[in-house]
Backbone as a chain_set.jsonl record, in Angstrom:
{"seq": "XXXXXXXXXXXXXXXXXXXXXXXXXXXXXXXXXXXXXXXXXXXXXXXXXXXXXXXXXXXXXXXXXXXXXXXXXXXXXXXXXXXXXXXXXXXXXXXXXXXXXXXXXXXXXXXXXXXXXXXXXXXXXXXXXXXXXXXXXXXXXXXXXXXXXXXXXXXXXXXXXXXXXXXXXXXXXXXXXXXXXXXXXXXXXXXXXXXXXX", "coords": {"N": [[0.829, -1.202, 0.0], [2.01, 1.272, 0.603], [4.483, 1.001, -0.233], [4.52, -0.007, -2.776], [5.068, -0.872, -6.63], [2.895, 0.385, -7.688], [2.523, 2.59, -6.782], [4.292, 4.207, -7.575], [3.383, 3.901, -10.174], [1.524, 5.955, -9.912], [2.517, 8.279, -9.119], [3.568, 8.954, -11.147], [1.506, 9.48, -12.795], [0.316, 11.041, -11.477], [1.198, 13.248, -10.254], [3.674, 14.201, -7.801], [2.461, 14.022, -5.244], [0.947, 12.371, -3.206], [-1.729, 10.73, -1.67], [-3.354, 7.69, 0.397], [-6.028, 6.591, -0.509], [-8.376, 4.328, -0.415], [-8.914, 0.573, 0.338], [-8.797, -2.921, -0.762], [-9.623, -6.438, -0.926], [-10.898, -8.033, -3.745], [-12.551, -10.671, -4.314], [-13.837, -13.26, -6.919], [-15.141, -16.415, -6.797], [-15.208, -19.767, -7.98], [-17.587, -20.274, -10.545], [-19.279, -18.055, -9.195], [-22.183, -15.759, -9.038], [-22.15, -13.581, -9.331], [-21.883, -10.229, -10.694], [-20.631, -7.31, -11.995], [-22.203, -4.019, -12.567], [-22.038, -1.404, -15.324], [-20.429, 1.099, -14.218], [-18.658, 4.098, -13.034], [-16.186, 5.175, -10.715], [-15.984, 7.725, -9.246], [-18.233, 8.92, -9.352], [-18.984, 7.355, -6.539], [-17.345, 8.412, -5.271], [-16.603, 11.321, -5.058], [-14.362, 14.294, -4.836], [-12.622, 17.304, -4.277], [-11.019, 17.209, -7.024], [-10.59, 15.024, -9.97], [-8.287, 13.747, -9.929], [-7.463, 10.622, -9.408], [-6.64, 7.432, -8.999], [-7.229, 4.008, -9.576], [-5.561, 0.525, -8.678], [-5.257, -2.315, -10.188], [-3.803, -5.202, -8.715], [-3.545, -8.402, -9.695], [-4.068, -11.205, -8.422], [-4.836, -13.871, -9.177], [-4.871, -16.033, -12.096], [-6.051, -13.924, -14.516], [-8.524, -14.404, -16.689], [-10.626, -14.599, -19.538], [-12.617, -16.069, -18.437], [-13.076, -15.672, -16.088], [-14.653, -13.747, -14.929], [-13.204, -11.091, -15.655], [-12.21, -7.639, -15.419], [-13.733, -5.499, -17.232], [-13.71, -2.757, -19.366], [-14.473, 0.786, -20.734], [-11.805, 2.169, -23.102], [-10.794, 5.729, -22.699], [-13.19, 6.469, -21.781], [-12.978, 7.999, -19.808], [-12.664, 10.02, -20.51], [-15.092, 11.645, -21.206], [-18.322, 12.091, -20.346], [-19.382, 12.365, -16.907], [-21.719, 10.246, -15.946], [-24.832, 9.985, -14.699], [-25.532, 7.714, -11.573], [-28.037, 7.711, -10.711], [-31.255, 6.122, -10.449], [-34.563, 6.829, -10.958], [-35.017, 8.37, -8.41], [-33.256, 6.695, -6.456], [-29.437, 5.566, -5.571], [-28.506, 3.683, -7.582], [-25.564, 3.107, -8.326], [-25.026, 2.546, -11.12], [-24.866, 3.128, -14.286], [-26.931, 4.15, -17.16], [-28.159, 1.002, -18.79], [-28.541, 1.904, -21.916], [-26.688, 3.502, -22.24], [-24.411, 2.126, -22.169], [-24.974, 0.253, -24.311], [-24.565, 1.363, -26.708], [-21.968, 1.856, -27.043], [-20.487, -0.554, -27.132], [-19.112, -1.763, -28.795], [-16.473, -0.887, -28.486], [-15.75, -2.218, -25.987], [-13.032, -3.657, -24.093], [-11.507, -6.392, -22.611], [-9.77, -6.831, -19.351], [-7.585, -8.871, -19.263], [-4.841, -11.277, -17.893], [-1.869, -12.627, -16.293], [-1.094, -13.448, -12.887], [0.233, -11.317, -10.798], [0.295, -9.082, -12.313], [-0.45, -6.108, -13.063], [-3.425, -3.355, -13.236], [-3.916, -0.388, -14.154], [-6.389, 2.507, -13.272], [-8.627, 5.02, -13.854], [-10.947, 6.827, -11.726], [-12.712, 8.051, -13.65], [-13.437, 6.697, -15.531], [-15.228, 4.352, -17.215], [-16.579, 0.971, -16.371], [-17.175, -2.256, -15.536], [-17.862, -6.216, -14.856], [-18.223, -9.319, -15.817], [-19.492, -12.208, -14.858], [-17.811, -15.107, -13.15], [-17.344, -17.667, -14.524], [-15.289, -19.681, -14.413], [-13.903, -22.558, -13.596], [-11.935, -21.285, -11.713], [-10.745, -19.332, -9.547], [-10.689, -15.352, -9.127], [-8.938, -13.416, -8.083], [-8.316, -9.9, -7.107], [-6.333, -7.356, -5.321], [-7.259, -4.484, -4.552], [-6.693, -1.042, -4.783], [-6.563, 2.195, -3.561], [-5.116, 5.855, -5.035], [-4.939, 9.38, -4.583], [-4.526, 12.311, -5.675], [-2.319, 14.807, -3.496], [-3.582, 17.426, -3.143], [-6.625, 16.867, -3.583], [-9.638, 16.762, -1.963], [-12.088, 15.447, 0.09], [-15.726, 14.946, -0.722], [-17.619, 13.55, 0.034], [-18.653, 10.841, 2.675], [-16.558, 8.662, 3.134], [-16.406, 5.31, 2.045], [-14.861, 2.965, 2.429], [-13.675, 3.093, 4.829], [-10.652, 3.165, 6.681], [-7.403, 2.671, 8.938], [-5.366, 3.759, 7.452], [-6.321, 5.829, 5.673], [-6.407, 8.385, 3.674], [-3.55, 8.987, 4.382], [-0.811, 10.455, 3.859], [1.351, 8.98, 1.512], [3.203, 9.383, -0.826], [5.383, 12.043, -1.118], [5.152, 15.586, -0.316], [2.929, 17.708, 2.139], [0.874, 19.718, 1.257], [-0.937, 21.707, 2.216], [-3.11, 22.774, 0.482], [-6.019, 23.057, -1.589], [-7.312, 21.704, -4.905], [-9.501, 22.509, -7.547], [-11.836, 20.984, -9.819], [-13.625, 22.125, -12.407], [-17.261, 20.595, -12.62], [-20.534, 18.504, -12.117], [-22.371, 16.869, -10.687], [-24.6, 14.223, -8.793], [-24.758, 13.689, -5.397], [-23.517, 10.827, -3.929], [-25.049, 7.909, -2.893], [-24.913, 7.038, 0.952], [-23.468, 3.547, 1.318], [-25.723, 0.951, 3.214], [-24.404, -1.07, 3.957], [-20.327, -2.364, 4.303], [-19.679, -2.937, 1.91], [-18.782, -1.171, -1.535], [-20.861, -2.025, -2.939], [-23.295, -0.975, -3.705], [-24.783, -1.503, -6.002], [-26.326, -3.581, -5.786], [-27.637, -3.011, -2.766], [-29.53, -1.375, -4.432], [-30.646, -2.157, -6.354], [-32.768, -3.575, -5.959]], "CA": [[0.0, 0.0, 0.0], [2.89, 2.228, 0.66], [5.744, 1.125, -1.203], [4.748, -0.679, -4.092], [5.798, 0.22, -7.963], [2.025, 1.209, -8.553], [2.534, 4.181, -5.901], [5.269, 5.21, -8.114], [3.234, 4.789, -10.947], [0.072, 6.713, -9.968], [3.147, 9.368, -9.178], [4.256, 9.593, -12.674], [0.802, 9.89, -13.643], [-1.0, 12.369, -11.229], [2.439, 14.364, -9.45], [4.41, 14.079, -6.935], [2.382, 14.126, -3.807], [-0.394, 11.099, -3.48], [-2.314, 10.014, -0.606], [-4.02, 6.495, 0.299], [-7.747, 6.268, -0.42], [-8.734, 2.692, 0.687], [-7.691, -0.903, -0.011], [-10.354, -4.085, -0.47], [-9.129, -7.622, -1.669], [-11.586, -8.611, -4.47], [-12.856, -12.395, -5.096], [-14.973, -13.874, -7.862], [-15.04, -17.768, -6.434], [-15.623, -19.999, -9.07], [-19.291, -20.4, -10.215], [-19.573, -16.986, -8.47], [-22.627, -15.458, -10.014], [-21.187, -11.8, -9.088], [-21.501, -9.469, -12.091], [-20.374, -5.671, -11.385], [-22.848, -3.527, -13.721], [-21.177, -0.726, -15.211], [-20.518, 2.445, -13.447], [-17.687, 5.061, -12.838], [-15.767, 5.17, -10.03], [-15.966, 9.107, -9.039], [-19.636, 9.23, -8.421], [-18.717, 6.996, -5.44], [-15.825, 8.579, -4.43], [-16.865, 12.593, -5.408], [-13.617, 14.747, -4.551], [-11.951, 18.495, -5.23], [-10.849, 17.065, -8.257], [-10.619, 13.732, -10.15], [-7.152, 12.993, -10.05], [-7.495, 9.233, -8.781], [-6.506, 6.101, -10.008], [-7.381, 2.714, -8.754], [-4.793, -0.121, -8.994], [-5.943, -3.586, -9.491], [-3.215, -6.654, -8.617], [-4.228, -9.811, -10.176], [-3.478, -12.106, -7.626], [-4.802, -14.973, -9.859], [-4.112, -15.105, -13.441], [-7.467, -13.56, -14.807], [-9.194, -14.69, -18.01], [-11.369, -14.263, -19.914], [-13.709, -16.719, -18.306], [-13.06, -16.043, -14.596], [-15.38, -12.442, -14.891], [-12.418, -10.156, -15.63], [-12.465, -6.246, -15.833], [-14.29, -5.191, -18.874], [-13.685, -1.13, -19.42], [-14.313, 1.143, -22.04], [-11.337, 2.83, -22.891], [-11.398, 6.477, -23.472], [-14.316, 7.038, -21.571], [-12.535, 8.718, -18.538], [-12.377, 11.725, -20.569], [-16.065, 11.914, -21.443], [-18.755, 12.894, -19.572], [-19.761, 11.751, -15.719], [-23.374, 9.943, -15.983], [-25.75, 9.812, -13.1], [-25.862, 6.518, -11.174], [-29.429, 7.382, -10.023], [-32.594, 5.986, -11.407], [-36.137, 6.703, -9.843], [-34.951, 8.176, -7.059], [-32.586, 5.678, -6.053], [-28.437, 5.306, -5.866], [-28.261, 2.18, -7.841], [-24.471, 2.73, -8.001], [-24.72, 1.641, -12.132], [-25.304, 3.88, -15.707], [-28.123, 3.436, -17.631], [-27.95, 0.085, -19.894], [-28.381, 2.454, -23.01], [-25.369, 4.281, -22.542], [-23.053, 1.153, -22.536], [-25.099, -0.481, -25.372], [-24.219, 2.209, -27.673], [-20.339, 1.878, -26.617], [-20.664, -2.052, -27.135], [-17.715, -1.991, -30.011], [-15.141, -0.296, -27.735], [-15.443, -2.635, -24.746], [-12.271, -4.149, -23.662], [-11.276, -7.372, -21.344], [-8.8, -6.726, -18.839], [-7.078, -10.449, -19.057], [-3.237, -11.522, -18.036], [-1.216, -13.335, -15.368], [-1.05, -12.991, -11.905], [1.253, -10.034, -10.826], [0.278, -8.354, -13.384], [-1.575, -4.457, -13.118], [-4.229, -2.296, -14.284], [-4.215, 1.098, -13.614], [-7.662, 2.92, -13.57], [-8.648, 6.344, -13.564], [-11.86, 7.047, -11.294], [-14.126, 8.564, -14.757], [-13.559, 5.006, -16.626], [-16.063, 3.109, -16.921], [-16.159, -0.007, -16.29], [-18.149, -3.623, -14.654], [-16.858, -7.051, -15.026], [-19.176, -10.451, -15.974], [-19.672, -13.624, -13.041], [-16.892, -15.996, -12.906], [-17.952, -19.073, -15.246], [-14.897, -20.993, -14.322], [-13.593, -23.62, -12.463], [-10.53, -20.962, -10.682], [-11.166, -17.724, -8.283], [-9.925, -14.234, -9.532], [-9.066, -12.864, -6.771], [-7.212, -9.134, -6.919], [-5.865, -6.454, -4.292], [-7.285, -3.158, -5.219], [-5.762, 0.225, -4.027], [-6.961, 3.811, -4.583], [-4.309, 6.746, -4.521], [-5.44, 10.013, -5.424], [-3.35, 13.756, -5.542], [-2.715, 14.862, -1.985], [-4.45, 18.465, -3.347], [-8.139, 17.227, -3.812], [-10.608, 17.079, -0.639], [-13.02, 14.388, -0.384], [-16.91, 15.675, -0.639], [-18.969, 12.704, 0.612], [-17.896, 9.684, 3.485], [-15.289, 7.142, 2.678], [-17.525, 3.65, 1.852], [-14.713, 1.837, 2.923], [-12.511, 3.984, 5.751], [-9.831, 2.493, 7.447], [-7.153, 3.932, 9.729], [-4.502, 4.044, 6.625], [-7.38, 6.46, 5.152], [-5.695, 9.573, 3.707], [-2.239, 8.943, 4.623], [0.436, 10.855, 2.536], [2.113, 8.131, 0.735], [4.184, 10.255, -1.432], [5.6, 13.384, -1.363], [5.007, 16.475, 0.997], [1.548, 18.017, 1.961], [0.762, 20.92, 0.883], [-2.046, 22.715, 2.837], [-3.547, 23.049, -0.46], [-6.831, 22.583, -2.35], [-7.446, 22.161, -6.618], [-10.913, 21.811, -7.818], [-11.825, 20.919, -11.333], [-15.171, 21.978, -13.096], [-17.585, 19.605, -12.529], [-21.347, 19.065, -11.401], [-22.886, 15.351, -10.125], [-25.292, 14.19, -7.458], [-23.718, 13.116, -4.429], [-24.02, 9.387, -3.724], [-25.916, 7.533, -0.868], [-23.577, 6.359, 1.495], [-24.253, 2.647, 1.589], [-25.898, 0.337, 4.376], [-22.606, -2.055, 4.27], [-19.069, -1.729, 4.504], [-19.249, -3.178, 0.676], [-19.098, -0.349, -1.899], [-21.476, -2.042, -3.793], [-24.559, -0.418, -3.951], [-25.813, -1.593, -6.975], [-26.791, -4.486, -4.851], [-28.826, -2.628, -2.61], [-30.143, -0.535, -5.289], [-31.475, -3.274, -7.525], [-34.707, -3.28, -5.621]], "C": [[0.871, 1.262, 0.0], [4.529, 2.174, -0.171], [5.918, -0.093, -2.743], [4.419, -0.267, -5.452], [4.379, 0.616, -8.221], [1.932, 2.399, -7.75], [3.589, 4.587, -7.24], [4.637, 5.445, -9.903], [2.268, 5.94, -11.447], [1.014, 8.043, -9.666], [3.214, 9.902, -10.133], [2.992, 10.227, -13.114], [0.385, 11.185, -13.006], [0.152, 13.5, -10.2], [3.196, 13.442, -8.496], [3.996, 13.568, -5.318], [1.447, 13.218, -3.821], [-0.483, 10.922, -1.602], [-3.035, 8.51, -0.933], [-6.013, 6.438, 0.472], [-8.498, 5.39, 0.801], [-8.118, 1.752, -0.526], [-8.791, -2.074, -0.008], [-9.399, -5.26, -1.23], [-10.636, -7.681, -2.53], [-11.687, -9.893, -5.103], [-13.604, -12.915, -5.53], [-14.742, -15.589, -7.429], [-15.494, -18.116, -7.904], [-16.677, -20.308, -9.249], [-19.99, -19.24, -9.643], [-20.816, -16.156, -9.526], [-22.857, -13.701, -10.248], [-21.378, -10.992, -10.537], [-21.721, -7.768, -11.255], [-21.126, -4.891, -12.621], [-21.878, -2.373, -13.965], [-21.383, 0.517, -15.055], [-18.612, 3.161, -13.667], [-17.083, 5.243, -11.74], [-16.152, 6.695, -9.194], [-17.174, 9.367, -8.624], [-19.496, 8.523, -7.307], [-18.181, 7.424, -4.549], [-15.774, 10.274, -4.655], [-15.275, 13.692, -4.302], [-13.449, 16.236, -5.117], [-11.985, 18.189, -6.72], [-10.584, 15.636, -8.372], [-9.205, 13.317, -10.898], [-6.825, 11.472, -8.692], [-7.127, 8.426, -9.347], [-6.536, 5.011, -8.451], [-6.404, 1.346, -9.083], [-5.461, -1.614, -8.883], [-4.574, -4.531, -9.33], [-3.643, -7.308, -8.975], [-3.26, -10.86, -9.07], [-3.789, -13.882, -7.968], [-4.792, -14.386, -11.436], [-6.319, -15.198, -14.314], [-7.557, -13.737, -16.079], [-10.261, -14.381, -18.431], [-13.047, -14.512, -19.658], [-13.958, -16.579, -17.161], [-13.542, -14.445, -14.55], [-14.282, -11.329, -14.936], [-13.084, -9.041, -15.851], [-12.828, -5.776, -17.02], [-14.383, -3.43, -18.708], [-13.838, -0.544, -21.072], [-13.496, 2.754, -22.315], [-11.567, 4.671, -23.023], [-12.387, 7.569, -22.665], [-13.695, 8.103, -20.153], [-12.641, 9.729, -18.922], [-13.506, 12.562, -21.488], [-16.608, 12.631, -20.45], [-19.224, 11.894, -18.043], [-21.611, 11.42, -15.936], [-23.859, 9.478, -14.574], [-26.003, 8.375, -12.852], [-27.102, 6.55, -10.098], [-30.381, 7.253, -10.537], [-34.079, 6.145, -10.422], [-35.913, 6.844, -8.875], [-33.858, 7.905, -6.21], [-30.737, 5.394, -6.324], [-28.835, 3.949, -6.447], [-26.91, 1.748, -8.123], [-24.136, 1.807, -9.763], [-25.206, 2.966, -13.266], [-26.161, 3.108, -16.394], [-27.23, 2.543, -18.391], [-27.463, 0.537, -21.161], [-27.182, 3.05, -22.926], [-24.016, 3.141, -22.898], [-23.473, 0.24, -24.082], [-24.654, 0.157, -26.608], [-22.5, 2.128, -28.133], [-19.621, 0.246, -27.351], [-19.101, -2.135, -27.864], [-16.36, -1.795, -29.496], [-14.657, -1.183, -26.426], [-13.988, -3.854, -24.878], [-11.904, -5.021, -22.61], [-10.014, -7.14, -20.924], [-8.211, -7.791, -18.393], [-5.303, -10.676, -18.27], [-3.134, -12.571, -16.601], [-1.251, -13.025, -13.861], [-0.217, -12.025, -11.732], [1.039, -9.38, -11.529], [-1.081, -7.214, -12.777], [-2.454, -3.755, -13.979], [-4.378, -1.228, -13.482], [-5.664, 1.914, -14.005], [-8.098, 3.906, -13.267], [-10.728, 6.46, -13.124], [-12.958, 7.337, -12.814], [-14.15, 7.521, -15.49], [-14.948, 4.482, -16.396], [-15.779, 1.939, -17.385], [-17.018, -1.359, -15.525], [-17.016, -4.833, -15.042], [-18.645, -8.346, -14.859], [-18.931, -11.477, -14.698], [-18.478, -13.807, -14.238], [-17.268, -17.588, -13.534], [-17.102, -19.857, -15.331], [-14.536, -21.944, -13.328], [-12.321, -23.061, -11.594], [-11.22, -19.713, -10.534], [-10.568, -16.325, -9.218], [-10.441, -13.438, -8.639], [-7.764, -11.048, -7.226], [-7.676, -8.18, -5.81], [-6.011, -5.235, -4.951], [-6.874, -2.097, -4.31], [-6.367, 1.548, -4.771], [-6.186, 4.863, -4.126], [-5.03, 8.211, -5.444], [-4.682, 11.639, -4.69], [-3.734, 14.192, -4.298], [-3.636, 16.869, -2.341], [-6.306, 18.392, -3.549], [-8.725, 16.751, -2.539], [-12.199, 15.895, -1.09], [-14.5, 15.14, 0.247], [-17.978, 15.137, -0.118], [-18.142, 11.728, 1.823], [-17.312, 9.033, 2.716], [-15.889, 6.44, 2.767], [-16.695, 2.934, 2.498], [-13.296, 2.676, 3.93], [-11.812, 3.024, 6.322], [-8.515, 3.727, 8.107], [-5.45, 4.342, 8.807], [-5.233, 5.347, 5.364], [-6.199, 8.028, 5.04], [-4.341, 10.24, 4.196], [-1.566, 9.334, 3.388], [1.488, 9.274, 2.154], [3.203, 8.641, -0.448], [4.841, 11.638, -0.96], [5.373, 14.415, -0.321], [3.114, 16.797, 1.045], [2.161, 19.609, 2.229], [0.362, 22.144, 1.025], [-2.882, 23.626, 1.243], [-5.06, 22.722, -0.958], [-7.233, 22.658, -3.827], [-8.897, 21.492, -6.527], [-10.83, 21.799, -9.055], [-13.385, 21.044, -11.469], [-15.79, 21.069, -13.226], [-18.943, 19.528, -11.869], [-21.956, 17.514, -11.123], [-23.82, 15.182, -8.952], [-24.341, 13.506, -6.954], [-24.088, 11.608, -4.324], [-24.312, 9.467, -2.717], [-24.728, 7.087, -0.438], [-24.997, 4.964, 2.017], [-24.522, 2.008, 2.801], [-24.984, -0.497, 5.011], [-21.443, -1.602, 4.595], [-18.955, -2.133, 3.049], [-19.258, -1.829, -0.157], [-20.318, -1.157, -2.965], [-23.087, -1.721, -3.462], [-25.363, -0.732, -4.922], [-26.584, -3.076, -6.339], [-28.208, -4.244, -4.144], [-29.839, -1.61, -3.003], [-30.731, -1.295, -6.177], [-33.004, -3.545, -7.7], [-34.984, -4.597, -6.179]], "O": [[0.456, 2.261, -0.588], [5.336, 3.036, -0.517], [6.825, -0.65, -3.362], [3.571, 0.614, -5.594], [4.391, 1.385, -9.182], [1.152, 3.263, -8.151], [3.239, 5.626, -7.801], [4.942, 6.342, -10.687], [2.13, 6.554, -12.505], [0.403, 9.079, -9.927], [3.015, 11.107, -10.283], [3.048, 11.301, -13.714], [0.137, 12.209, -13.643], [-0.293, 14.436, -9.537], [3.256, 12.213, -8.499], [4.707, 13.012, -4.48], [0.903, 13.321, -4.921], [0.35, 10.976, -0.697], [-3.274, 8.12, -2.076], [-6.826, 6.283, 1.383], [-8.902, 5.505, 1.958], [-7.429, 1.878, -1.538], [-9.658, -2.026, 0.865], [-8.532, -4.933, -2.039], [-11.597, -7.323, -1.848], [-11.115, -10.226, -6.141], [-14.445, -13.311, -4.724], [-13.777, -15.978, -8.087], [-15.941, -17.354, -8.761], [-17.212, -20.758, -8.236], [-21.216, -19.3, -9.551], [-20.492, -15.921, -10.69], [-23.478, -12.975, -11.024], [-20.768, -11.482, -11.487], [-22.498, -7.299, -10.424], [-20.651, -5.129, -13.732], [-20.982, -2.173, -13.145], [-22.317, 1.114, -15.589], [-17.683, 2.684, -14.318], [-17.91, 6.061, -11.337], [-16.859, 6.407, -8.229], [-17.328, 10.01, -7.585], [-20.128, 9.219, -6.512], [-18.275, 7.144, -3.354], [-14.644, 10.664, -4.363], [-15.348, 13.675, -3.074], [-13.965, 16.527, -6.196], [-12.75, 18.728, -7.52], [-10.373, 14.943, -7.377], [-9.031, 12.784, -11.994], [-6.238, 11.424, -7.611], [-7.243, 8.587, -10.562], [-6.213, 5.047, -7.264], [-6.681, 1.075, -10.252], [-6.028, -2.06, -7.886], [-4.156, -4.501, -10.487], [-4.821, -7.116, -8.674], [-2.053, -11.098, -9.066], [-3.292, -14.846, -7.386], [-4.746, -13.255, -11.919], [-7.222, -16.017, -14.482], [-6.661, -13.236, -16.759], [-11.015, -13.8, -17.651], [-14.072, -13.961, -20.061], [-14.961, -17.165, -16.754], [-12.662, -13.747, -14.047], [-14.504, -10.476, -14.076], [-14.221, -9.035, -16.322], [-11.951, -5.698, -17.881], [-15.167, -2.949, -17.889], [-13.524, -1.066, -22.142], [-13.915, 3.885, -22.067], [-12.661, 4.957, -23.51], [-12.461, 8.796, -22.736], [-14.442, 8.997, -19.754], [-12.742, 10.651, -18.112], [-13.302, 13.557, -22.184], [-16.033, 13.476, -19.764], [-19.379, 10.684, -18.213], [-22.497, 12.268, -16.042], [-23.34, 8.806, -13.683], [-26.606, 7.731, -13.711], [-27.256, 5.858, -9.092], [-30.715, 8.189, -11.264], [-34.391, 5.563, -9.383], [-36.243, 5.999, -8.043], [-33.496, 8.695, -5.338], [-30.57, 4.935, -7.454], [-29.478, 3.16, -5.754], [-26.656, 0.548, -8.226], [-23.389, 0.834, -9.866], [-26.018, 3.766, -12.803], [-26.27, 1.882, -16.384], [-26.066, 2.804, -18.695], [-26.451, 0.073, -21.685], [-26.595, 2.986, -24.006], [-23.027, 3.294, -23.615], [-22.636, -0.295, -24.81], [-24.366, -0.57, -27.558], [-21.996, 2.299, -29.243], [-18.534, 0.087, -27.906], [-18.114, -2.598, -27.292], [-15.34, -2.348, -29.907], [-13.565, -1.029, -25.878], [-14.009, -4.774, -25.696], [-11.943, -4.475, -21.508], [-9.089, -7.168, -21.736], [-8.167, -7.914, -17.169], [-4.696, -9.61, -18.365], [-4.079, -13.119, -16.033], [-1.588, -11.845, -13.767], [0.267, -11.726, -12.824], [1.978, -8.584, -11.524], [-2.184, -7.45, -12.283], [-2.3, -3.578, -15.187], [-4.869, -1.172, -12.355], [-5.973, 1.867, -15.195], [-8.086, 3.982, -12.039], [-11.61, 6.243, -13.954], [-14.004, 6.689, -12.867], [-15.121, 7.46, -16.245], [-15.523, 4.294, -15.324], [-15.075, 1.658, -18.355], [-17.656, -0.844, -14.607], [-15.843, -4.678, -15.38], [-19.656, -8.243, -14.165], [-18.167, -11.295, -13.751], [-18.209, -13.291, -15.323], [-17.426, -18.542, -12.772], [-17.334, -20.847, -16.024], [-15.043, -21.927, -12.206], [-11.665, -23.833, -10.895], [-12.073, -19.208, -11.264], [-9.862, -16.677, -10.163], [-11.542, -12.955, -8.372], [-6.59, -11.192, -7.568], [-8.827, -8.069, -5.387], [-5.189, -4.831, -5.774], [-6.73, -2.323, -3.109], [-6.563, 1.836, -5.951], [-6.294, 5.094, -2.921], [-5.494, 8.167, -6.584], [-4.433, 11.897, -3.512], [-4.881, 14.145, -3.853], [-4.289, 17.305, -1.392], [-7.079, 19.346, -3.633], [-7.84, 16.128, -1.953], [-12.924, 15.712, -2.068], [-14.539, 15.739, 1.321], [-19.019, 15.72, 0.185], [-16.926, 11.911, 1.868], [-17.65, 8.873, 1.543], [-16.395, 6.529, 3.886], [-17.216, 2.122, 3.263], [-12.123, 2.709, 3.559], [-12.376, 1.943, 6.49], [-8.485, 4.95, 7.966], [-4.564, 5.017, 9.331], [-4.626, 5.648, 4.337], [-5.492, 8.536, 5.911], [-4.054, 11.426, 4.362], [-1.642, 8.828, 2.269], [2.311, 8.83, 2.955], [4.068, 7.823, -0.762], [4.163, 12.099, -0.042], [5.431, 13.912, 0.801], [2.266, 16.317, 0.292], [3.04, 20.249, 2.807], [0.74, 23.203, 0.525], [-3.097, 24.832, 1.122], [-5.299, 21.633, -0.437], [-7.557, 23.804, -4.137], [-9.345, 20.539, -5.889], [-9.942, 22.442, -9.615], [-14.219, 20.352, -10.886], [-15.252, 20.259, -13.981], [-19.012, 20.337, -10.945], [-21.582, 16.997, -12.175], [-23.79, 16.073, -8.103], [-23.413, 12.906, -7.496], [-25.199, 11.325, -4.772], [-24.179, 10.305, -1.826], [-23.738, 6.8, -1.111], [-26.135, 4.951, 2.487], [-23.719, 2.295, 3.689], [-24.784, -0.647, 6.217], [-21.355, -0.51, 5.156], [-17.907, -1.64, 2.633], [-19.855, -1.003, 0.532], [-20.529, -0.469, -3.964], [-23.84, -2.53, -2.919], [-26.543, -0.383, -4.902], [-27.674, -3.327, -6.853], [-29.315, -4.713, -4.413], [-30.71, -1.103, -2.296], [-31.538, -0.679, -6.873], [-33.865, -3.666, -8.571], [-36.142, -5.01, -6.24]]}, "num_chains": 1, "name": "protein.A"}
């Protein structure tokens, strides 16, 4: 969480100075009938500004069949869509917006040890687990020690906003930007589209 090469490379990407978000192991068992619909990271996680990235570890070697990360590249530097329908966080973008996209979607496959770096405005879900092995990874969220978080932490812990890079600054950057706030959920899971499904 603190000294491994994806701190250095969420440095290269977003400066010098990074703090620690939060931290969750993620496991699709096999047969798992788990599917992550797809959403955006940032309406969850609403900050100053959206310099974040999320790191995944593959701690098994993820395929194509064991529900890997499906993203569509690109999209980080579109527009933020509302994950509320009727009311309701459901913690997911409408259907229509990804069916339109369909051509662009990408599987995030490879070996164990192996990284994906992910920038909070991506979108992104991931299909169940239809095989006979787990894909299990160690996710991490670091994000520039200049932006200010606007809603609760879903998943706080007491490594929560620890400088991990660089100096602090006594600073704040905001970036243009306008969104509803999310619910904060009933769990400690972030998944909401769960209890938003109704």
């Amino acid at each position: 969480m603190r000294k491994a090469r994806t701190v250095d490379y969420c440095a290269d990407l977003l400066g010098p100075n990074l703090k620690f978000h939060h931290g969750k192991v993620n496991s699709k068992l096999p047969g798992s009938a788990t599917e992550v619909k797809w959403h955006q990271d940032f309406p969850f996680q609403p900050m100053t500004n959206d310099d974040i990235i999320t790191c995944l570890l593959f701690l098994d070697d993820v395929t194509l069949e064991n529900g890997p990360l499906e993203v569509i590249p690109g999209s980080h530097k579109g527009p933020l869509y509302s994950h509320w329908h009727d009311g309701v966080f459901t913690g997911a973008v409408d259907s229509n917006i990804i069916a339109e996209q369909k051509s662009k979607i990408v599987s995030c496959t490879g070996k164990a040890g192996s990284v994906c770096l992910m920038h909070a405005s991506l979108l992104h879900g991931s299909a169940p687990n239809l095989s006979n092995h787990a894909r299990t990874l160690y996710i991490t969220t670091y994000y520039a020690e200049d932006a200010i978080e606007l809603s609760p932490n879903h998943l706080p812990s007491r490594f929560t906003h620890e400088l991990v890079r660089g100096v602090t600054t006594g600073k704040v950057r905001c970036s243009p930007y306008e969104m509803p706030l999310p619910a904060m959920p009933t769990g400690t899971s972030f998944f909401a589209q769960q209890e938003g499904a109704g």
